[in-house]
C-alpha positions in Angstrom: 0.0 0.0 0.0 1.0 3.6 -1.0 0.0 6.0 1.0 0.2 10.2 0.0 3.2 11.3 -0.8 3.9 14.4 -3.4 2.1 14.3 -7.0 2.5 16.8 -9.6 -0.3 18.9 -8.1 1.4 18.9 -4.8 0.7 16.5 -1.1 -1.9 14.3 -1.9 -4.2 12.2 0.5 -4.9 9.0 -2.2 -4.0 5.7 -1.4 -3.2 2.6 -3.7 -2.9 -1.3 -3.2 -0.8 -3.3 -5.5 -1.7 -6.8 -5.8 1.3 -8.6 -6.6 -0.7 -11.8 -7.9 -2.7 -10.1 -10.6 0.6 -7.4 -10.6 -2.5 -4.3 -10.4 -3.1 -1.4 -9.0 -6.3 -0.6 -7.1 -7.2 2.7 -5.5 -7.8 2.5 -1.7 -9.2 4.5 0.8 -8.2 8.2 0.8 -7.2 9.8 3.7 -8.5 13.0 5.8 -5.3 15.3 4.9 -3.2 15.9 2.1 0.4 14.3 3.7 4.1 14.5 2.2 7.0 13.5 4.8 4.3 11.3 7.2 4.5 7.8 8.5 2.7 4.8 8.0 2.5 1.8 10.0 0.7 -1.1 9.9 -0.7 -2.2 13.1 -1.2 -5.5 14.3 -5.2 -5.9 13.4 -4.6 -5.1 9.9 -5.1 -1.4 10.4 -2.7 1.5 8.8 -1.6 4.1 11.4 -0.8 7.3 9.4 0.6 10.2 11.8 1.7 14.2 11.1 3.8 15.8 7.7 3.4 18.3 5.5 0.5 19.6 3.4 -0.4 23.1 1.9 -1.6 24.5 5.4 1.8 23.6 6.9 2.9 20.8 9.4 0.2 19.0 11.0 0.0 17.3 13.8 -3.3 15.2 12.9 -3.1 11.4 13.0 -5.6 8.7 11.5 -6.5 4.9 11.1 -6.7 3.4 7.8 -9.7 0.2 7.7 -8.9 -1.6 4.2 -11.6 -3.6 5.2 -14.1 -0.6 5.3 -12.6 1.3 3.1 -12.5 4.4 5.2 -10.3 6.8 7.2 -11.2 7.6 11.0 -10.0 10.5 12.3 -7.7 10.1 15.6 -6.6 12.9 18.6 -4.0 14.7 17.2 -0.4 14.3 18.4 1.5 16.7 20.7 3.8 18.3 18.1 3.5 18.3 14.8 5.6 16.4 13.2 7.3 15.8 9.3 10.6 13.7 8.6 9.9 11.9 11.7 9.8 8.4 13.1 7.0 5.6 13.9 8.0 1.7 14.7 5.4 -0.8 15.7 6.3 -2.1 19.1 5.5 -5.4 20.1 3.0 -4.3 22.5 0.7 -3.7 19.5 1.2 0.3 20.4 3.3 2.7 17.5 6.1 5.0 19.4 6.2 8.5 16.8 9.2 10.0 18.0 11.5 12.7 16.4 10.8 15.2 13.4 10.2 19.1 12.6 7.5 21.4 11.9 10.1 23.6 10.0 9.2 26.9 11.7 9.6 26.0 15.9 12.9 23.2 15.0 13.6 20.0 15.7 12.0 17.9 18.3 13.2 15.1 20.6 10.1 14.5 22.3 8.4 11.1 21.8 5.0 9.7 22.0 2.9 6.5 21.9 -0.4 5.4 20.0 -2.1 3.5 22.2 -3.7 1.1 19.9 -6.6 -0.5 22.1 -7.5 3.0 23.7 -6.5 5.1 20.6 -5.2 7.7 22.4 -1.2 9.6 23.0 0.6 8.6 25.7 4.0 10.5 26.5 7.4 8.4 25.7 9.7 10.2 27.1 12.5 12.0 25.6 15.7 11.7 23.2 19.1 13.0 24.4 19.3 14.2 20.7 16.9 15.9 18.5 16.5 14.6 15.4 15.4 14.4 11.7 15.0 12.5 8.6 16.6 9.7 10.5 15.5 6.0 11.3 14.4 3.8 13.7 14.9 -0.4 14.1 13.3 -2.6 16.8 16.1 -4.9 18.7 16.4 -8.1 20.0 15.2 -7.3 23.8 12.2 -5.2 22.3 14.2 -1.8 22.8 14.5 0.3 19.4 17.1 2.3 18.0 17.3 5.9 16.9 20.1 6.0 14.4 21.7 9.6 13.0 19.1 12.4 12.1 20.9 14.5 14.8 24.2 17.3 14.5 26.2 14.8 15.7 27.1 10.6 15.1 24.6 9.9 18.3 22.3 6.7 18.7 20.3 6.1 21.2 18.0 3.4 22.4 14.3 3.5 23.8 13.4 0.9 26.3 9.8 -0.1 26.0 9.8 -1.1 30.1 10.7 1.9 31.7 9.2 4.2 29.0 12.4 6.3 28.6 15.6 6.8 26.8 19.2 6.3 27.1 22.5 7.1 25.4 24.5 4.6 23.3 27.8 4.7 21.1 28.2 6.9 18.5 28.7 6.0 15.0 31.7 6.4 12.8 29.4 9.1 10.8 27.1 11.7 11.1 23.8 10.8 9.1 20.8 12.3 7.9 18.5 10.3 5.1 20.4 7.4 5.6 18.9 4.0 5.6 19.1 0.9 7.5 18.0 -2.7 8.7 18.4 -5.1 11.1 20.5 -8.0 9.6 19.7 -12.0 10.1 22.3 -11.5 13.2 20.2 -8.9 15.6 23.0 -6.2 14.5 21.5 -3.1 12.8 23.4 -2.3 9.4 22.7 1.6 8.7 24.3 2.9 5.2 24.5 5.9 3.0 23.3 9.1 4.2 24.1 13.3 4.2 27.1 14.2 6.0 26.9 18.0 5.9 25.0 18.1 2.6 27.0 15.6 0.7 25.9 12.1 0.9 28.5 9.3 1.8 29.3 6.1 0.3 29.9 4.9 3.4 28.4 1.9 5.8 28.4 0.7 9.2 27.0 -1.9 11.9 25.9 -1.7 15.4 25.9 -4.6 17.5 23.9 -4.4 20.7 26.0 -7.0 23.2 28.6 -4.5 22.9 27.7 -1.5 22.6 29.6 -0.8 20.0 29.5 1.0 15.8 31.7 -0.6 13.7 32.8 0.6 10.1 31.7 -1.8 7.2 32.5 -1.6 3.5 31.6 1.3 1.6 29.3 0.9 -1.3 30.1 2.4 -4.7 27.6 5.0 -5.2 27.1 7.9 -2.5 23.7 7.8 -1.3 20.5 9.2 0.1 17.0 9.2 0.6 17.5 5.8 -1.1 16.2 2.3 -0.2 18.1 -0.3 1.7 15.7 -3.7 1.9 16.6 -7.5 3.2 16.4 -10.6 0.6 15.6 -14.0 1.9 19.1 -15.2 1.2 20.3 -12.8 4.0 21.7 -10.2 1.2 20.9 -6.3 1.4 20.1 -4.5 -1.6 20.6 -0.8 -2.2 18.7 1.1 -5.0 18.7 4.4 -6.0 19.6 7.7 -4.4 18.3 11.9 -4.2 20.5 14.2 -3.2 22.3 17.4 -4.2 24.4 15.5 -7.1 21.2 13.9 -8.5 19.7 10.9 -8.9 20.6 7.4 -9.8 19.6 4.2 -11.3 22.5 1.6 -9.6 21.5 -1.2 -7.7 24.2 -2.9 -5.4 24.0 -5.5 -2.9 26.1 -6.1 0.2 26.7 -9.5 2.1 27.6 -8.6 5.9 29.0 -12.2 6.3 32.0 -11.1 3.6 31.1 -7.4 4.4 31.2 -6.6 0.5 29.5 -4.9 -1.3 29.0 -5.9 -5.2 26.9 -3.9 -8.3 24.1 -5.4 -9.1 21.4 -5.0 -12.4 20.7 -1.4 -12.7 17.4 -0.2 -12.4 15.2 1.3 -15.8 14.8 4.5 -14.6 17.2 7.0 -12.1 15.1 7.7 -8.3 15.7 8.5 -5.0 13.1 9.6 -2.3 10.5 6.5 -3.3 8.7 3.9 -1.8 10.0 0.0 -1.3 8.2 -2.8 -0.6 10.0 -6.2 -0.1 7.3 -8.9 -1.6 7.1 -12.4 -2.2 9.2 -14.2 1.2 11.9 -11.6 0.5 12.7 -12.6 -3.2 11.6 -9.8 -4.6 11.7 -5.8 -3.7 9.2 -3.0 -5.7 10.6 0.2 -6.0 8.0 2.7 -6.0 7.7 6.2 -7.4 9.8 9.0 -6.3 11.8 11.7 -7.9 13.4 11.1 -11.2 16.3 13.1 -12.7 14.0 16.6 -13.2 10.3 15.1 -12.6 8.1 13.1 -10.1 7.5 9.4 -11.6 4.8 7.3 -11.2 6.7 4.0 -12.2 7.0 0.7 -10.3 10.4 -1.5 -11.1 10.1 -5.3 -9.8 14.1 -6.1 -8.1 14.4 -10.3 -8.1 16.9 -12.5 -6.9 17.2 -14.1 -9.3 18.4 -11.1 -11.5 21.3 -10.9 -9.5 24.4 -13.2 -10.3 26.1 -13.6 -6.7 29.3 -14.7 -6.8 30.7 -17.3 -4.4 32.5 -14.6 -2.2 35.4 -15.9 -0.3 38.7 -14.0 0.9 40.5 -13.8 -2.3 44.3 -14.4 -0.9 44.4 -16.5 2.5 47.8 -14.3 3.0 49.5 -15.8 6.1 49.9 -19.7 5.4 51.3 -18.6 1.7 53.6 -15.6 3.2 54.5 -18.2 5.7 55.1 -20.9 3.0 57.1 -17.9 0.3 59.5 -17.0 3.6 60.7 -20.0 3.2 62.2 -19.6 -0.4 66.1 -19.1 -0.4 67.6 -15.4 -1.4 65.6 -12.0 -1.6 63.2 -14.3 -4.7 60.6 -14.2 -2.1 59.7 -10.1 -1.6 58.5 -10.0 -5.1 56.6 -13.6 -4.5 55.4 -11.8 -1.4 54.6 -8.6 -3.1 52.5 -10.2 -5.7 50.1 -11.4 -3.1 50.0 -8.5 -1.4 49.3 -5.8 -4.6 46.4 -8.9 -5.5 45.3 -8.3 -2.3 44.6 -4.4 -3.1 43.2 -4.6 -6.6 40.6 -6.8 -5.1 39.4 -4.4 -2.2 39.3 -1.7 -4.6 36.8 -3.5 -6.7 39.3 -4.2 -9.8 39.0 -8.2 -10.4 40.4 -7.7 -13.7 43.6 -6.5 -12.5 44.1 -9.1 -9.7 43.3 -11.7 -11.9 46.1 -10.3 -13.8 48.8 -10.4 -10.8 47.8 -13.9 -9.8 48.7 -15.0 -13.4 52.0 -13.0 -12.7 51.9 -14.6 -9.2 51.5 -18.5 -10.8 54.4 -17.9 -12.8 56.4 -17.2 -10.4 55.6 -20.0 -8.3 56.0 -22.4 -11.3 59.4 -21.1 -12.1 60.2 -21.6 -8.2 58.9 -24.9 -8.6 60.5 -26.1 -11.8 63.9 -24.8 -10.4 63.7 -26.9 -7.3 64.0 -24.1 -5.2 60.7 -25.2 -4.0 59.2 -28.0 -2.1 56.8 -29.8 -4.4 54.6 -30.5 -1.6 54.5 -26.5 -0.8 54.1 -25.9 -3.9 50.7 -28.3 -4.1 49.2 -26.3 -1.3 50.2 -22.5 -2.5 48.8 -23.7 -6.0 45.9 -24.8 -4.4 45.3 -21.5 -2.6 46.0 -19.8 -5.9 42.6 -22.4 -7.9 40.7 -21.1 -5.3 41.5 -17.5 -5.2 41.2 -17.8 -9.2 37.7 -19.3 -9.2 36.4 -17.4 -6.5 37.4 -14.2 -8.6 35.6 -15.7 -11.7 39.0 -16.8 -13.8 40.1 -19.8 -15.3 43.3 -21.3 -13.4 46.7 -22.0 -14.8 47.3 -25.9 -15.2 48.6 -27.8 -12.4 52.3 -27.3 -11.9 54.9 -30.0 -13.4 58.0 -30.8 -11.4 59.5 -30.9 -14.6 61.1 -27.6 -16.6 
């Protein structure tokens, strides 16, 4: 379900449902106010919370329940503030916390607030150390949730459901506002892209609640923002698309956090950022919805499959230490140049270019052939460096020298 959003004509309160059997769209119930910049969340009886934005009149605080089932809208007590570029989660009390947000005139608020979902009424929820802004929040393990970036600084913070109030957490290794993020098959929040003083950021990082503690991950290969980050069912994230002051874009990557890297995949038809995402069909499939598009608004849907995306069989390219280990063993000063071919492999592949360390581990077999042949290595070393070097070939997508013969 799409809810608002901007058209051509400015906020508008239609709604549409997209049946992903028939692959239709159906209109659904309108809402009560024109919204741009709101939340949506669906609650646990099949109803679609829809709290604050923006609209011709300004910010508004209003807040309504979406029945599908009726087809109607029912208008709800307002909030406290009124909110846009804010925050909802669905906790799993069955209640929404709304937390975060501006009204673009008064600032930026930290105050929070809960939808009580069986008396539909506000409740208080404390307050954030930080206020904050087009940021993001993700439920945890424990029940708590996360506030991640949106703020002047790198803060996170977490909300604890029990005592109804807030406390401070790690920082992360970047400031962030219109970032996106996820919590990953492991219970550790993966949070990438972003604004980092108006330019957006390639990249990415992980938080993992045991400890406490941000850690950098690989950086993708676009800068992003307002952009989609969404999980597949084979534990992968995919990125898509991007708005911000250098444009927009149509590249697609997808990052696997068990080899933390990040790899292009198909680009999409058409260049967005600032749409909708729905993940679809027991995670196989993501819909990327709308948005903006190079100089216009677009009312296109793109379907992003699995099964369009060729994953490679990611592995650490050069096991380094048992084949330095093994090449300090060669007699004379041969072995700094067999030792520096592993190591400039090694680079080319964490900057991306597989065609030039496919290149140096040709460079890198020949070498240990000629060792080889020369007897000034073992042949039973050199069985197990050539194996390492099949595997780091394959793994890279190459086709692997012969097996070595004793033999000149």
């Amino acid at each position: 379900m799409v809810l608002g959003g901007l058209a051509a004509t400015g906020p508008t309160a239609s709604t549409e449902i997209f049946d992903v059997t028939s692959g239709s769209w159906v209109s659904g119930p309108s809402m009560t106010y024109k919204r741009v910049g709101h939340t949506a969340t669906l609650l646990m009886d099949g109803t679609v919370l829809v709290t604050g934005g923006d609209s011709a009149m300004g910010t508004t605080a209003t807040a309504e329940l979406l029945d599908l089932t009726a087809g109607a809208s029912i208008q709800l007590p307002s909030m406290s503030f009124a909110r846009s570029a804010h925050a909802a989660i669905l906790l799993s009390n069955g209640n929404v916390l709304v937390t975060g947000g501006t009204d673009w005139v008064s600032g930026t608020w930290y105050q929070a607030e809960m939808y009580d979902a069986a008396q539909h009424k506000w409740l208080p929820a404390g307050s954030m150390a930080k206020a904050r802004v087009s940021f993001t929040l993700q439920m945890l393990s424990d029940g708590s949730v996360l506030a991640i970036g949106g703020d002047s600084s790198a803060t996170s913070e977490k909300y604890s459901p029990g005592s109804n109030s807030w406390s401070g957490l790690a920082s992360m290794t970047s400031k962030r506002y219109s970032s996106s993020s996820i919590k990953l098959d492991s219970g550790r929040i993966f949070v990438a892209g972003g604004t980092i003083d108006g330019t957006p950021t390639k990249s990415s990082e992980t938080y993992d609640p045991p400890t406490n503690q941000w850690t950098r991950a690989d950086d993708m290969a676009v800068q992003r923002a307002s952009f989609s980050l969404a999980g597949l069912s084979n534990g992968l994230v995919m990125a898509a698309g991007s708005y911000s002051s250098l444009g927009t874009t149509s590249s697609v990557e997808v990052y696997s956090a068990s080899n933390n890297t990040w790899w292009s995949a198909p680009s999409m038809a058409r260049s967005r950022g600032a749409h909708g995402f729905a993940v679809a069909e027991s995670g196989r499939a993501v819909y990327v919805i709308g948005g903006w598009s190079g100089t216009a608004l677009t009312a296109t849907v793109e379907r992003f499959s699995m099964v369009s995306v060729s994953v490679p069989d990611y592995c650490e390219p050069i096991d380094l230490v048992p084949l330095v280990l093994l090449a300090t063993e060669l007699p004379g000063h041969s072995v700094n140049g067999f030792i520096a071919k592993l190591y400039a492999a090694q680079g080319e592949f964490d900057t991306g270019d597989i065609a030039t360390c496919l290149n140096i581990m040709n460079g890198f077999y020949n070498a240990l052939r000629g060792f080889t042949q020369s007897g000034h290595m073992t042949v039973e070393h050199s069985n197990v460096i050539y194996a390492g070097y099949v595997s780091v070939v394959t793994c890279l997508g190459g086709t692997p020298q012969p097996s070595i013969e004793t033999n000149p």
